[in-house]
C-alpha positions as CSV (number, residue, x, y, z in Angstrom):
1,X,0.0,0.0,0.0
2,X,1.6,3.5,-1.0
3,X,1.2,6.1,2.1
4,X,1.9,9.5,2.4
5,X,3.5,10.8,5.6
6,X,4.7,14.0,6.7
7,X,8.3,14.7,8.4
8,X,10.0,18.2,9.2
9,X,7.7,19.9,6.9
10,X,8.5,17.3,4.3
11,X,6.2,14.8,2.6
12,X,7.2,12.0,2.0
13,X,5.9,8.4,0.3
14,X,6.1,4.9,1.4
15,X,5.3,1.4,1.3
16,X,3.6,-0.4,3.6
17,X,3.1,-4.9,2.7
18,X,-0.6,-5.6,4.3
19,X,-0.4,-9.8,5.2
20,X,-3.5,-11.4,3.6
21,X,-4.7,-14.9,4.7
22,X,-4.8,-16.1,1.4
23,X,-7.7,-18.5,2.8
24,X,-9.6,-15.4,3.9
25,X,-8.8,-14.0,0.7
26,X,-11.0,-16.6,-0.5
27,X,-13.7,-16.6,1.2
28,X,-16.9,-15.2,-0.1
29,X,-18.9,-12.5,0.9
30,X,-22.0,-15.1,0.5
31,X,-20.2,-17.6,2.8
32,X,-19.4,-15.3,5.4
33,X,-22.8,-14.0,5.9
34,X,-24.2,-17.3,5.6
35,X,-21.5,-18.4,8.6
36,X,-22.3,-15.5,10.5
37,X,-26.2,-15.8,10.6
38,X,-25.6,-19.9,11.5
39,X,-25.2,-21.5,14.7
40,X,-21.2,-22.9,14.6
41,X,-21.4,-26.0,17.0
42,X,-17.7,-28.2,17.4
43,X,-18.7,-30.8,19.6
44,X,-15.0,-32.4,20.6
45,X,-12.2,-30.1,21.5
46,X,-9.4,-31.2,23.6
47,X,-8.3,-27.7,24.8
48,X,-8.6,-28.4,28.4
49,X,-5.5,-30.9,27.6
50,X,-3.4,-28.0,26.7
51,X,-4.6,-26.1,30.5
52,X,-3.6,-29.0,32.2
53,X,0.1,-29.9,30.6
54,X,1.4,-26.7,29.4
55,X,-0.9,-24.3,31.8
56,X,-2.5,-22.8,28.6
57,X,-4.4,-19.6,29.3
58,X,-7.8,-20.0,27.1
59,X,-8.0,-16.3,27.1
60,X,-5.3,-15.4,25.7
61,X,-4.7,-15.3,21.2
62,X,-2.4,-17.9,20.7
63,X,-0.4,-19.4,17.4
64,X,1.1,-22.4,16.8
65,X,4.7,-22.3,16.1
66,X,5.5,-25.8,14.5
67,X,5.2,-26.8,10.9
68,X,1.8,-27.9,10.5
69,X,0.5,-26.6,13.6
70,X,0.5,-30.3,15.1
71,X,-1.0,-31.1,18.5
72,X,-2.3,-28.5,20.7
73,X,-2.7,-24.7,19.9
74,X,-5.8,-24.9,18.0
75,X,-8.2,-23.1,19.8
76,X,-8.3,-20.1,22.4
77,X,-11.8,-17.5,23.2
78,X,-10.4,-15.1,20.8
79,X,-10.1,-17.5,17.7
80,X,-13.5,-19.4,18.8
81,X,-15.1,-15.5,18.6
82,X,-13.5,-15.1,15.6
83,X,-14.0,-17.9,14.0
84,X,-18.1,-17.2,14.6
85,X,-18.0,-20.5,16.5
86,X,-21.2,-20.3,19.0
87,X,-20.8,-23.8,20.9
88,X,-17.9,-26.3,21.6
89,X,-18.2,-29.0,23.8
90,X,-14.6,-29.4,25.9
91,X,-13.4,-32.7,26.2
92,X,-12.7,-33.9,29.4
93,X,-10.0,-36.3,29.2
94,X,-8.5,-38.5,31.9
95,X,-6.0,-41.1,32.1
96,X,-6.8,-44.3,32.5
97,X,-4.2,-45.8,34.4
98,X,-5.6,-43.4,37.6
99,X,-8.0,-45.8,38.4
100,X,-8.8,-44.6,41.9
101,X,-8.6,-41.0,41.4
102,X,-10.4,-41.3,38.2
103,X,-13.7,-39.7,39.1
104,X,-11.8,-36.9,40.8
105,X,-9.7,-35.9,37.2
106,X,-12.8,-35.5,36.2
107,X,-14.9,-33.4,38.7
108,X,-11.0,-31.2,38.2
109,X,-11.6,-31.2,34.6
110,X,-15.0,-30.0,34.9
111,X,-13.9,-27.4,37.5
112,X,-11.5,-26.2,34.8
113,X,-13.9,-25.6,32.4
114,X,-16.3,-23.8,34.5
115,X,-13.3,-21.0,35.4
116,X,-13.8,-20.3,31.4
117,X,-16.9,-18.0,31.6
118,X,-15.7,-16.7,35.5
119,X,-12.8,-15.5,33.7
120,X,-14.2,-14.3,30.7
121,X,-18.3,-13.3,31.4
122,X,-18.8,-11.2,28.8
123,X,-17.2,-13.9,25.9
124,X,-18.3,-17.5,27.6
125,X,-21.1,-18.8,28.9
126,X,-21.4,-22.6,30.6
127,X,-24.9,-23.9,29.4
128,X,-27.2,-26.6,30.5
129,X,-29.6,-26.4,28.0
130,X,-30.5,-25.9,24.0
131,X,-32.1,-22.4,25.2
132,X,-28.8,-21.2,26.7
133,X,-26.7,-21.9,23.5
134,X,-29.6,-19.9,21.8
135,X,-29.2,-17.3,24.7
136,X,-25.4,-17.4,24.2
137,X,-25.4,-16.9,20.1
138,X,-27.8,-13.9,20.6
139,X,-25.4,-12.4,23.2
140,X,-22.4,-12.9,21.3
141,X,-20.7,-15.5,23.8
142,X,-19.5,-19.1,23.3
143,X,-21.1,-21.3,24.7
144,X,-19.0,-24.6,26.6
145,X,-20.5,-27.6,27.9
146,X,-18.4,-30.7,28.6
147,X,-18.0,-34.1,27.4
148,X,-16.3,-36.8,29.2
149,X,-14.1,-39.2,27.1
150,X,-14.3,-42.6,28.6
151,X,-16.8,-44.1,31.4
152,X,-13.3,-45.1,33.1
153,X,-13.6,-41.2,34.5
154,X,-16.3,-42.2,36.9
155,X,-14.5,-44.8,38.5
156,X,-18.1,-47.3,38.4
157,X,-20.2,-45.1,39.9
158,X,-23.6,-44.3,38.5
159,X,-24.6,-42.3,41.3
160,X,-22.3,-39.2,40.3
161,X,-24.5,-38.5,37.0
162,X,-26.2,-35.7,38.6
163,X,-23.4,-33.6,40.1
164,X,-21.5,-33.8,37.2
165,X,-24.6,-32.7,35.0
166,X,-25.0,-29.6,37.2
167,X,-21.1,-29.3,36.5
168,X,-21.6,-29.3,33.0
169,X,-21.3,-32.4,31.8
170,X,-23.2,-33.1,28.8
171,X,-22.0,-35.9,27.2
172,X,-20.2,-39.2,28.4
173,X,-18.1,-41.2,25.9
174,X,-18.4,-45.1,26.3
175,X,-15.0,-45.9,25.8
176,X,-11.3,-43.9,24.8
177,X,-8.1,-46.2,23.9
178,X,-8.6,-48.4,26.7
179,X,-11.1,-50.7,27.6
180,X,-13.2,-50.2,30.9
181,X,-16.3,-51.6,32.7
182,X,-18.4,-50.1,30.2
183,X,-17.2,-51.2,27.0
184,X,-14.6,-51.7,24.4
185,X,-12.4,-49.2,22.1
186,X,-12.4,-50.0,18.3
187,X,-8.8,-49.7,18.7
188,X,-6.4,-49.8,22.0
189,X,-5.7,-51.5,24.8
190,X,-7.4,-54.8,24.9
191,X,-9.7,-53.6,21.8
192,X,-12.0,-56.4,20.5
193,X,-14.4,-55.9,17.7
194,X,-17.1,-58.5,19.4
195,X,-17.4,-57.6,22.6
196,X,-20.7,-55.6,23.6
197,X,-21.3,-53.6,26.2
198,X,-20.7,-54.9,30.1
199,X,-23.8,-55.1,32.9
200,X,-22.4,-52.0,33.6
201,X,-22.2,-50.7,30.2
202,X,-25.6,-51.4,30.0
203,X,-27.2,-49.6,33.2
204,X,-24.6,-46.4,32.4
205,X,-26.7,-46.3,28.7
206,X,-30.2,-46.5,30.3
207,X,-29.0,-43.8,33.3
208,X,-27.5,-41.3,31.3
209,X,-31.1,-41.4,29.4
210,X,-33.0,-40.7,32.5
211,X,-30.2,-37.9,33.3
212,X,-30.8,-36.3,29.7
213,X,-26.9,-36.6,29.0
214,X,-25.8,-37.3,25.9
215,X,-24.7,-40.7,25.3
216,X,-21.3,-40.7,22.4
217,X,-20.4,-43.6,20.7
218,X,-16.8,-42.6,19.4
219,X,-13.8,-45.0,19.9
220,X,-16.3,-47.4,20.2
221,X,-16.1,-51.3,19.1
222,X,-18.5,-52.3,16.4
223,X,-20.6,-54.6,18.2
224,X,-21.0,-52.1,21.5
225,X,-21.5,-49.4,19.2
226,X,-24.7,-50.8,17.7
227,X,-25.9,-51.9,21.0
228,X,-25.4,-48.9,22.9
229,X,-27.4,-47.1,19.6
230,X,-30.4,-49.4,19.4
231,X,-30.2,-49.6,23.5
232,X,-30.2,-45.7,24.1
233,X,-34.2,-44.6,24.0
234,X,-32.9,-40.7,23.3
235,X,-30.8,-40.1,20.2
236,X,-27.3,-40.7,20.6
237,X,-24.2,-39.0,19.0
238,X,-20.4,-39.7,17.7
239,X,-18.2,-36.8,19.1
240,X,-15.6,-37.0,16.5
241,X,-15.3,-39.8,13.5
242,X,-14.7,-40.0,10.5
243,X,-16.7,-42.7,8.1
244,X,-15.1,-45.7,6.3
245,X,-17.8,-44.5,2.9
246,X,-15.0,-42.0,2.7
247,X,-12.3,-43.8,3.8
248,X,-11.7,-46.4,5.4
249,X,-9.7,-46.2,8.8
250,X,-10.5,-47.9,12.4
251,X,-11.3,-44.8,13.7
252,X,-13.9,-44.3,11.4
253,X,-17.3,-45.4,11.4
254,X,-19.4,-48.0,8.7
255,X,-23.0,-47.9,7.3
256,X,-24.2,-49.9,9.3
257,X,-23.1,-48.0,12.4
258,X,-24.6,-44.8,10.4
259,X,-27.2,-45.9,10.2
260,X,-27.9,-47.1,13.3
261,X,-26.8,-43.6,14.7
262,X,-29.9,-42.2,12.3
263,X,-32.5,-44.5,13.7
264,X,-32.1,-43.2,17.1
265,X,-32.9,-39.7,15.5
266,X,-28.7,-39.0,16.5
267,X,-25.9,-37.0,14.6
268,X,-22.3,-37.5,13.9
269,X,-20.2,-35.1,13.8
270,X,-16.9,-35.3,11.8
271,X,-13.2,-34.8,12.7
272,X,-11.1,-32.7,11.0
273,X,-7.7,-34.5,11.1
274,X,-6.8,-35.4,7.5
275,X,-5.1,-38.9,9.0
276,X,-8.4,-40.3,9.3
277,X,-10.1,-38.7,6.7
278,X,-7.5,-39.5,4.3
279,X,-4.7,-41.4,5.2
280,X,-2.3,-38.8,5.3
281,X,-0.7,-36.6,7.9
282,X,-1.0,-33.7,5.6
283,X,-4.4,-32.7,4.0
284,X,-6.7,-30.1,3.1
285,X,-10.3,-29.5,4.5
286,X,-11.5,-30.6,1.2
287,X,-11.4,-34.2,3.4
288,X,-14.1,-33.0,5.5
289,X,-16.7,-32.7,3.3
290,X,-16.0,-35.7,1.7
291,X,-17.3,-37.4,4.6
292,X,-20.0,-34.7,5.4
293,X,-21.6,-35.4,1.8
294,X,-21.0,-39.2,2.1
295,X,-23.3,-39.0,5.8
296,X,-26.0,-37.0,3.7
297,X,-25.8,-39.8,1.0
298,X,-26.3,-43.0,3.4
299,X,-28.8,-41.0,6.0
300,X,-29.7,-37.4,5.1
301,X,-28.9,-34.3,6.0
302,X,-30.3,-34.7,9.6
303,X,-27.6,-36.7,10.7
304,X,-24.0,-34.8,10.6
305,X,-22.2,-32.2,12.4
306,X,-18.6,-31.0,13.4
307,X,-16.1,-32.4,15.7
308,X,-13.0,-31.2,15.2
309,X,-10.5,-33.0,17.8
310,X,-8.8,-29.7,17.5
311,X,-6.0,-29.6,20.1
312,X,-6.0,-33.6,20.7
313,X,-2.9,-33.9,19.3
314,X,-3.9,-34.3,15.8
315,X,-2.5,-32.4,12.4
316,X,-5.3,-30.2,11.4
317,X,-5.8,-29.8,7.6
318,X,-3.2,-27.1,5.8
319,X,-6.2,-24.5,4.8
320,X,-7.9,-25.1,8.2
321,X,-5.2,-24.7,11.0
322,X,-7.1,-23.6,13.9
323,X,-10.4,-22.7,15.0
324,X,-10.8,-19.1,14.0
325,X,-10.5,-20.6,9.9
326,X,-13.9,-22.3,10.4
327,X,-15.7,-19.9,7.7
328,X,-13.3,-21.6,5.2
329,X,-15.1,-24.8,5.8
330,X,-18.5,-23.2,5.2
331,X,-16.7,-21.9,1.9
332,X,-15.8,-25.5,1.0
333,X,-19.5,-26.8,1.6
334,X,-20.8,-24.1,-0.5
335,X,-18.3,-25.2,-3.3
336,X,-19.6,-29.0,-2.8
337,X,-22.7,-28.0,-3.6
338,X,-24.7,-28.4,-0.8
339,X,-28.0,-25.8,-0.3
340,X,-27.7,-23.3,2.3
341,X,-29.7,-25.1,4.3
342,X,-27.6,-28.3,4.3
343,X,-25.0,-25.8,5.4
344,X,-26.4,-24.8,8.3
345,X,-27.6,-28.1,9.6
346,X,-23.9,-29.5,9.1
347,X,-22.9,-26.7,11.5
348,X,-25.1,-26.7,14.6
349,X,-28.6,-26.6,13.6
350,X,-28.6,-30.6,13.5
351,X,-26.8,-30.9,16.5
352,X,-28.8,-28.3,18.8
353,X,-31.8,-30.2,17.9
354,X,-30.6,-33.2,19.4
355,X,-28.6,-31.4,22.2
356,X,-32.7,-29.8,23.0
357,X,-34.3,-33.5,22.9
358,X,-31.7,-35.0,25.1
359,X,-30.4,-32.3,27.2
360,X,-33.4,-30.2,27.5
């Protein structure tokens, strides 16, 4: 840009070089309003990780250093604002091996995320229902709920449902890498593709029901995950996934299980790491709605939403780095071809409805 300054009684010219995104550079003035107007809802992010390892502040704008942006560094309440994301469930993420401390990781994890909106009120709120993320968007805040991955965090107990519900826990994964009392991991430690859900397994499925808490399906075996989906009378969800019609990975998902996902009225909500959407370590976000259009071809357009996994130490794609690029991705689904509408169900509207018939 050529500028005109003054010095001494002396003009002067110079140059300034503005840095363009060359993705924002790209997207449309149609996809931007069309982002802006829709709910944004990323329904796995492991952010809270990052708090816990490397005492990440979630207030602060951060950027990732490393080639690729690998790992952690994907998401902070400045890049969720600005990347017009209204909701993101927080992954609560404990280790497995802390068998009798389980349960209290992950009341801590839970207290972590409910110091997000005490330290930020006027950008975050914690929600308990569909009407508070509504509340939220209209505010301009995020909303955070939380989402526990793996039943091993409540150390066996059905009894703690409620407390952690009024924490903010809204959806419990079965199972992570490990297999516990509830069920099975599709891949991991002691991973078996036949075993269903445990007694236990069981009863946790039928009480998170009566608790109206979500029940999540991903890292699940095969044969648990279809039991678990036809078991659950409230629809039922897959946090982050990818699906094997796209390519075909053990983290990802079959028809069958798609299917079976749909029936219960649920939603599954695609990852954004080009590993599982692709195969390879580096991708673009093209990947993701490969898979999107591949769950509107088996079940419709009622059925898919957005998990990213951003900050679970995953590569992100190249054009969609962090979270505060998400408008690319609505510029990629308007490129695909899908309807506005489509558009919007992909990006919360799907998975609000479900989070109001489950959660309330």
């Amino acid at each position: 840009m050529v500028n005109l300054g003054r010095k001494q009684n002396r003009y002067y010219v110079y140059w300034t070089v503005e840095q363009v995104n060359p993705i924002e550079a790209r997207i449309s003035p149609e996809a931007r309003v069309l982002h802006d107007e829709s709910l944004v809802m990323d329904l796995h992010c492991d952010t809270l990780l990052g708090e816990t390892l490397l005492g990440y502040d979630p207030q602060k704008l951060h950027r990732n250093r490393l080639p690729g942006s690998p790992w952690l560094f994907h998401v902070d309440i400045p890049r969720l604002k600005a990347g017009g994301v209204g909701a993101v469930a927080l992954g609560i993420v404990v280790n497995p091996l802390r068998r009798k401390s389980a349960l209290r990781a992950t009341r801590q994890g839970l207290a972590q995320m409910a110091a997000w909106p005490e330290r930020a009120p006027d950008d975050v709120l914690l929600v308990e229902t569909a009407e508070d993320i509504r509340r939220a968007q209209r505010e301009g805040k995020v909303a955070v709920f939380g989402g526990l991955e793996g039943a091993h965090g409540l150390s066996g107990r059905l009894d703690v449902l409620g407390e952690l519900r009024d924490s903010g826990l809204r959806y419990v994964g079965l199972v992570h890498f490990t297999k516990n009392q509830a069920a099975t991991p599709a891949f991991g430690f002691r991973a078996n593709p036949r075993d269903g859900l445990s007694d236990y397994g069981r009863d946790l499925v039928d009480e998170l029901a009566e608790r109206r808490i979500l029940v999540d399906l991903a890292h699940l075996n095969h044969a648990g995950f279809l039991e678990a989906a036809a078991r659950s009378p409230r629809p039922v969800i897959v946090s982050h996934t990818g699906v094997r019609g796209a390519f075909d990975s053990w983290r990802n998902i079959d028809d069958e299980q798609l299917r079976a996902v749909a029936d219960s009225g649920g939603v599954v909500c695609i990852i954004f790491a080009p590993y599982y959407l692709e195969g390879r370590t580096r991708g673009a976000a093209e990947g993701i709605v490969r898979h999107i259009k591949h769950v509107i071809d088996v079940v419709g357009e009622e059925h898919v939403g957005l998990g990213s996994d951003f900050d679970g130490f995953v590569v992100p794609p190249t054009d969609l780095s962090d979270i505060s690029q998400m408008p690319w991705l609505t510029q990629l689904m308007m490129d695909a071809g899908l309807s506005d509408g489509q558009i919007r169900k992909c990006l919360g509207a799907n998975m609000l409805r479900v989070f109001e018939e489950v959660c309330g």
